[in-house]
C-alpha positions in Angstrom: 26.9 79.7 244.1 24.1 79.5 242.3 24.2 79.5 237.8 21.3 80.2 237.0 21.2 82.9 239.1 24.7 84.0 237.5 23.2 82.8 234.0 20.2 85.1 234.3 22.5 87.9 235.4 25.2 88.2 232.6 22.1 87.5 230.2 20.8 90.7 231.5 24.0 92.4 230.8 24.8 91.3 227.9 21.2 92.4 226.5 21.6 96.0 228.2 25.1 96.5 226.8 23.7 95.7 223.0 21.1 97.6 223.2 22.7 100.6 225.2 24.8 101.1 221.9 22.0 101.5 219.4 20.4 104.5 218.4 18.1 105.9 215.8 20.6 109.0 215.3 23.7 107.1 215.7 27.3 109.4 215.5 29.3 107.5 212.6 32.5 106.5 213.3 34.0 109.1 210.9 32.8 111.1 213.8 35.1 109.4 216.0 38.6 109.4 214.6 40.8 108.2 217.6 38.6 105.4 217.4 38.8 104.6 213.5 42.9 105.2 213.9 42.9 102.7 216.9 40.7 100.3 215.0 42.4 100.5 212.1 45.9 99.5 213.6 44.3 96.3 214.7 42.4 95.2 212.1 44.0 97.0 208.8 40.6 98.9 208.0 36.5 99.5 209.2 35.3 97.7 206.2 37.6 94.7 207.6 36.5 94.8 211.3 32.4 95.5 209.9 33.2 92.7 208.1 34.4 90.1 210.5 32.2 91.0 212.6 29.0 90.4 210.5 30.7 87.0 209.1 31.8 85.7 212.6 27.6 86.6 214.2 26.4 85.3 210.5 28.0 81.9 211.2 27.4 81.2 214.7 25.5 78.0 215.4 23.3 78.8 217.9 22.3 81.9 219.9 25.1 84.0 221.7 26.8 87.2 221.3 29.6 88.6 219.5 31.8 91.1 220.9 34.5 93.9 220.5 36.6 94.1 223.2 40.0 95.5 224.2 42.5 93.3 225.8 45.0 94.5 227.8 48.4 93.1 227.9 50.3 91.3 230.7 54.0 92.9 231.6 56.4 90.4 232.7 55.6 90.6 236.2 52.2 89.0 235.7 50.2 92.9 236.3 47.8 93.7 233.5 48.9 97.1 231.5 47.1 99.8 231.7 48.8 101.5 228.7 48.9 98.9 225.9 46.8 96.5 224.6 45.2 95.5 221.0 41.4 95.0 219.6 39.6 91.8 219.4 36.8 89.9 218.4 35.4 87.4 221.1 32.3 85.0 221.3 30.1 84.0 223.4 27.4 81.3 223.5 24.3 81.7 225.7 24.2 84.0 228.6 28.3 83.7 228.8 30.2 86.6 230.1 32.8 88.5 228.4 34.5 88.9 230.9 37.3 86.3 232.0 37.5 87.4 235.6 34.3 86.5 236.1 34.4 83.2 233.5 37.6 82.0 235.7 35.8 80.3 238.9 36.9 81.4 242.1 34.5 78.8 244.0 36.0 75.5 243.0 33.1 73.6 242.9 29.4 74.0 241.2 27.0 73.4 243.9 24.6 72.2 240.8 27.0 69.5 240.7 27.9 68.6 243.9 26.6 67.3 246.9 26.5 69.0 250.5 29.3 66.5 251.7 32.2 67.8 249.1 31.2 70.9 249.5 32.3 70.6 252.9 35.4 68.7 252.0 35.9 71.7 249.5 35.3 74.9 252.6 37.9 72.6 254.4 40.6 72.6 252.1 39.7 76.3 251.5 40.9 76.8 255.5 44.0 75.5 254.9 45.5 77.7 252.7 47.6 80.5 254.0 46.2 83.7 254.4 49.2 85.7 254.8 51.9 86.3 252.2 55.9 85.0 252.6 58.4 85.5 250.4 59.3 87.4 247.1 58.7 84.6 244.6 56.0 81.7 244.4 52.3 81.5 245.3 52.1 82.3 248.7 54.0 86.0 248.0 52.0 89.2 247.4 53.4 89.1 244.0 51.8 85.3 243.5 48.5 86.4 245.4 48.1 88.9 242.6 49.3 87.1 239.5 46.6 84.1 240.6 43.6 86.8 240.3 44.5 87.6 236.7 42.6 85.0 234.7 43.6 82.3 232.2 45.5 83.6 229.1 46.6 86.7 231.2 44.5 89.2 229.7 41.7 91.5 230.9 39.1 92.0 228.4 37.1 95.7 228.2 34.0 95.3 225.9 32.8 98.1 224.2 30.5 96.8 221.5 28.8 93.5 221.1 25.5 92.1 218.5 22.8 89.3 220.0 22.7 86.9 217.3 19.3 84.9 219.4 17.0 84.2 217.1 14.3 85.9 219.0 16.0 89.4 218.1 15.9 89.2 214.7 13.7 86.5 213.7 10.3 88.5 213.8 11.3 91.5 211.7 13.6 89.5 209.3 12.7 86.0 208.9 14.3 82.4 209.4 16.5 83.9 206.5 17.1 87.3 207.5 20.0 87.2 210.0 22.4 88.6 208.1 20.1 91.4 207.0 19.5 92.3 210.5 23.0 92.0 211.3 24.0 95.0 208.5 21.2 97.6 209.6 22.3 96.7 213.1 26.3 98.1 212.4 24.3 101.0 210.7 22.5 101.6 213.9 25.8 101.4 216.2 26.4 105.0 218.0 30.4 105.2 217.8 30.2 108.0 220.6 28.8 105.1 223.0 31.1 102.9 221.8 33.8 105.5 222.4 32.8 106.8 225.2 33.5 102.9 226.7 36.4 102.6 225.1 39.6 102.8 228.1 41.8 105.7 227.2 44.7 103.6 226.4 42.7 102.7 223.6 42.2 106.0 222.2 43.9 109.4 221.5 41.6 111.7 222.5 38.0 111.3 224.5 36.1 114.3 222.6 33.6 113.2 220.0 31.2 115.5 217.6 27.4 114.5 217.4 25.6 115.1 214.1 21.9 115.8 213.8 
C-alpha cells in the first residue's frame, strides 16, 4: 500500500542481485557451455548479447538497470511454460522491478494518490466480486481465476543478470565520462557460474559448471 516502501524494497534487490553476480575470480562463460549454446540461440553470438547489453546501459538516460532475463512462454490455455521460453534484454528506470507480477498492480488504487473515501468505494467494489469459481470458460472459472494472475503481455520474466547504470556506481572511479568504461570491466567481472546457477533449467542443458583459479 505504501511505494516508497515498495520503491525502497526492489531498490534493494535490484542492488543485491548486481552485485551478488560480481566477483574478482569470476568463471567465464566458456566455463559454462549450456549457457553460451542457450545464449547463443537467442541472440546469434556472446560478442552480440556483451554487446547490446553495454550499448542499451551506455544509452540510458537516467539511472536504472539493465537486465537479462528469461521469459517464459504462454501455451494456449493462458498457463506459463515451464519448458520453453527465449532470452531477453529488459530495462528498468529507478528502483523498478523486473519482475511483471509484481509491476502488474493487484491493489487498484495508489493510496499516495487517493483519498480515504475512494479507497473505501474501492474495498467495496472489492466485496462484490465472486469468490467462488462457475463455469469452464470466462472470468469467474478456475481457468479465468488463473489466466487474470499472469501479468500483461503473458510472460513471466526470470532474471539472472542485470548492470546499475546510477551514476553513483560508476561515477567516482570513472568520471562524468567513464560510463561506458565501467560498463566493459563490469561484463569482465560477471561470474557465469552465478549467472548459471540462476538460470531455470529450461534454459539450460546441463546445471554442472567448472571453476577456474
Amino acid at each position: 500500500m505504501n511505494a516508497a516502501v515498495f520503491n525502497h524494497a526492489s531498490m534493494a534487490f535490484n542492488n543485491h542481485f548486481f552485485f551478488g553476480a560480481l566477483s574478482t575470480q569470476p568463471i567465464p562463460l566458456t566455463k559454462a557451455p549450456q549457457m553460451v549454446e542457450s545464449l547463443v540461440k537467442t541472440f546469434g553470438s556472446i560478442d552480440t548479447l556483451r554487446a547490446t547489453m553495454i550499448d542499451t546501459a551506455a544509452s540510458m538516460f537516467g539511472p536504472g538497470f539493465v537486465w537479462l532475463v528469461w521469459a517464459r512462454k504462454v501455451d494456449a490455455a493462458g498457463r506459463l511454460s515451464s519448458r520453453s521460453g527465449q532470452w531477453r534484454i529488459l530495462n528498468t528506470y529507478l528502483a523498478g522491478t523486473p519482475f511483471p507480477e509484481a509491476g502488474y498492480r493487484q491493489q487498484g488504487v495508489d493510496m499516495n494518490t487517493n483519498n480515504p473515501y475512494s479507497y473505501q468505494r474501492y474495498l467495496n467494489a472489492q466485496s462484490q466480486i465472486p469468490a467462488n469459481t462457475a463455469g469452464a470458460f470466462g472470468p469467474h472459472s478456475q481457468q479465468g481465476r488463473g489466466q487474470a494472475k499472469i501479468p500483461p503481455g503473458g510472460t513471466s520474466l526470470v532474471p539472472v543478470l542485470c548492470v546499475n547504470t546510477w551514476e553513483h556506481v560508476y561515477m567516482y572511479d570513472y568520471g562524468v565520462a567513464g560510463k561506458r568504461k565501467f560498463l566493459e570491466d563490469w561484463w569482465a567481472a560477471v561470474d557465469w557460474g552465478i549467472v548459471q546457477e540462476r538460470a531455470p533449467a529450461e534454459a539450460r542443458t546441463t546445471v554442472s559448471f567448472e571453476r577456474a583459479y
